[in-house]
N, C-alpha and C positions, 0 to 999 in steps of 0.2 A: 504494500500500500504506500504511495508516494507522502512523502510528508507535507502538512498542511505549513505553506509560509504565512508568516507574521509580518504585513503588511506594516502594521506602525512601527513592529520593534526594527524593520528593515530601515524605514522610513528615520527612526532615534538614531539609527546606526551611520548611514550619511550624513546627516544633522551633525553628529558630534565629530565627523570627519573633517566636514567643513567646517568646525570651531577650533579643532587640533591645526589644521592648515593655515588658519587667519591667523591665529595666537602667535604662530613660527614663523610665517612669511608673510604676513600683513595680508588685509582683506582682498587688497588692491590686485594682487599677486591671484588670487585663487581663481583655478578654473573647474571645470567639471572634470575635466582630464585627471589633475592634482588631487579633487576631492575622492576619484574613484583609487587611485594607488593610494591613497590613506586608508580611504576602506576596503582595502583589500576586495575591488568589485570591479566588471564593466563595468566602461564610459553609458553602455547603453542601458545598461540597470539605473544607472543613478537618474538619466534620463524618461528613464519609464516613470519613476515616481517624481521627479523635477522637470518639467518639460525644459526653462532656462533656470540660468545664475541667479537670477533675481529672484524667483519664486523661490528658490535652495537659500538664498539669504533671509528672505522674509522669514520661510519655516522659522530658519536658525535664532532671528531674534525673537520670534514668539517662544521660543524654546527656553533662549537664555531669559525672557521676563518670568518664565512660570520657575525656573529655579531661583532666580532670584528671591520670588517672592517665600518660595518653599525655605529658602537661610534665613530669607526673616522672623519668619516663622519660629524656624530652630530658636535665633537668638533669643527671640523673647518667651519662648518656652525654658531656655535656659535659663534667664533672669529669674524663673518662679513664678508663684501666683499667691496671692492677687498681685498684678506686673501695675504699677503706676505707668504715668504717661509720660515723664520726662524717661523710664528706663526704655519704654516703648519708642518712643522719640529716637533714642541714643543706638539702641540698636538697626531701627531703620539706617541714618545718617552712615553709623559705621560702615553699611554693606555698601556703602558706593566707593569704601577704603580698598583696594588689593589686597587681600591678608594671605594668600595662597594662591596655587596654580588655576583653581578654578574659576575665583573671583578676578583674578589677574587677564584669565581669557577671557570673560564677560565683558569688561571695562575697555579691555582693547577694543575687542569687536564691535560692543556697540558704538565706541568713540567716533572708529574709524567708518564704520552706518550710514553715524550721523553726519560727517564730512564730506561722502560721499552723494548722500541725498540730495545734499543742497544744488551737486550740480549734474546728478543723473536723474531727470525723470522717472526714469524706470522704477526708484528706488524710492520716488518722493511719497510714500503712502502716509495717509494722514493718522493711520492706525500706529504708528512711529510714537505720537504723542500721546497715544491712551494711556499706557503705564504713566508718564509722569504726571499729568495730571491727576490722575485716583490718587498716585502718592503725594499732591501738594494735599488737595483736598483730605486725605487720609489723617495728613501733618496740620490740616487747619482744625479735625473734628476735637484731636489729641488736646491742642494749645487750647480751644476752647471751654474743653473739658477740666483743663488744669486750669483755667482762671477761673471757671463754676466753684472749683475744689479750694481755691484760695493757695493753690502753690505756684503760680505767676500772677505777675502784674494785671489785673482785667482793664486798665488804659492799655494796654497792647493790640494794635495789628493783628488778631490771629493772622490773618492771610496773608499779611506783608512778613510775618516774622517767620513762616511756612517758607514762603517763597526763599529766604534770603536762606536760610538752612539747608535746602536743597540744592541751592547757588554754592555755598560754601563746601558743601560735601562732595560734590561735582568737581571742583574745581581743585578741592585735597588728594580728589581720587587722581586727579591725570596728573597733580604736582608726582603723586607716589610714581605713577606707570614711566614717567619722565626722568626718576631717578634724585628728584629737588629735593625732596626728604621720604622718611622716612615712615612706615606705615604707622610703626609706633607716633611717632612727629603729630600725624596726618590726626589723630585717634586723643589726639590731648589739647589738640583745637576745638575739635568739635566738643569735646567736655569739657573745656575752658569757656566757650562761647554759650553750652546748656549749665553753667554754674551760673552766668549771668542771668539767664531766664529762670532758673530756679534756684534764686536765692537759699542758703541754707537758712532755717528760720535760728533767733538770736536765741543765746542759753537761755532768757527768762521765758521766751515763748512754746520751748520743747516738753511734750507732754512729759508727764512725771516729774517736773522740776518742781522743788520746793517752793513754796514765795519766796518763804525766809532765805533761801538760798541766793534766787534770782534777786532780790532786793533786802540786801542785809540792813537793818537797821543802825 
């Protein structure tokens, strides 16, 4: 009995050819040729499930937003629960850091995407902006939430201060990919910049402090 193929794991399996090949020889570089000797496949298989490059790239970056999303995940299952919304915050901002080979090929690929969009039609899909707008909006529900909660400023911008944090962690990430510093570097900005939005509250205001303590007579 012949064996039944696995259509999407085939489909994952080019996908992640074409993210090994961009990560080592930049986007720009890759063809179906290159994607099919990474996967160990005919030019004409990869074809059959890609008709062009472009449609092999879109796949790729829906690919790389749904694991992304799946780290962020991780991270803030890692923090614990119940996860407040500056840890939730901190961990989003992080994943746009390089911290490994995975995240390292993400940040390139999408980088180089987005460079590319600008002046290939082919490429210019407007579905490119879905992921980040969910995650400003995601980053305005958070900030909002924490000024309800009284752990930031409620004179604040949520949307401007979303915006600027997602600007800053972008711009940490390609200083990292670029070699300007360091991931650690990258990772003590963005917690320097969320210390300022979430003030540590003063010794007399932390639950369980004495009065007499906070206010000696």
């Amino acid at each position: 009995m012949p064996k039944l193929v696995d259509h999407e794991e085939r489909r994952a399996h080019i996908i992640d050819a074409l993210l090994r090949a961009a990560a080592s020889e930049g986007l720009h570089a890759v063809t179906m040729r290159s994607v099919a000797i990474e996967a160990g496949v005919s030019v004409r298989l990869v074809q059959y499930y890609f008709d062009t490059k472009e449609q092999l790239l879109l796949a790729a970056l829906t690919r790389l937003a749904v694991r992304m999303g799946e780290r962020v995940r991780d991270r803030v299952r890692a923090a614990g629960s119940p996860t407040a919304p500056r840890e939730v915050i901190e961990a989003v901002l992080l994943e746009a850091v390089p911290t490994d080979e995975e995240s390292r090929a993400f940040h390139l690929v999408y980088t180089e995407y987005a460079v590319l969009s600008v002046t290939d039609p082919a490429l210019a899909d407007q579905s490119f902006l879905t992921a980040p707008n969910e995650m400003e909006g995601f980053l305005v529900g958070l900030l909002t939430a924490a000024q309800q909660a009284g752990d930031t400023d409620p004179r604040l911008d949520a949307r401007q201060e979303a915006v600027v944090l997602l600007a800053a962690s972008a711009g940490l990430g390609l200083s990292v990919l670029l070699g300007q510093r360091t991931a650690g570097d990258a990772a003590a900005v963005l917690r320097y910049h969320l210390g300022r939005l979430f003030p540590e509250p003063a010794e007399e205001d932390r639950p369980g402090t004495p009065r007499s303590a906070a206010h000696p007579q």
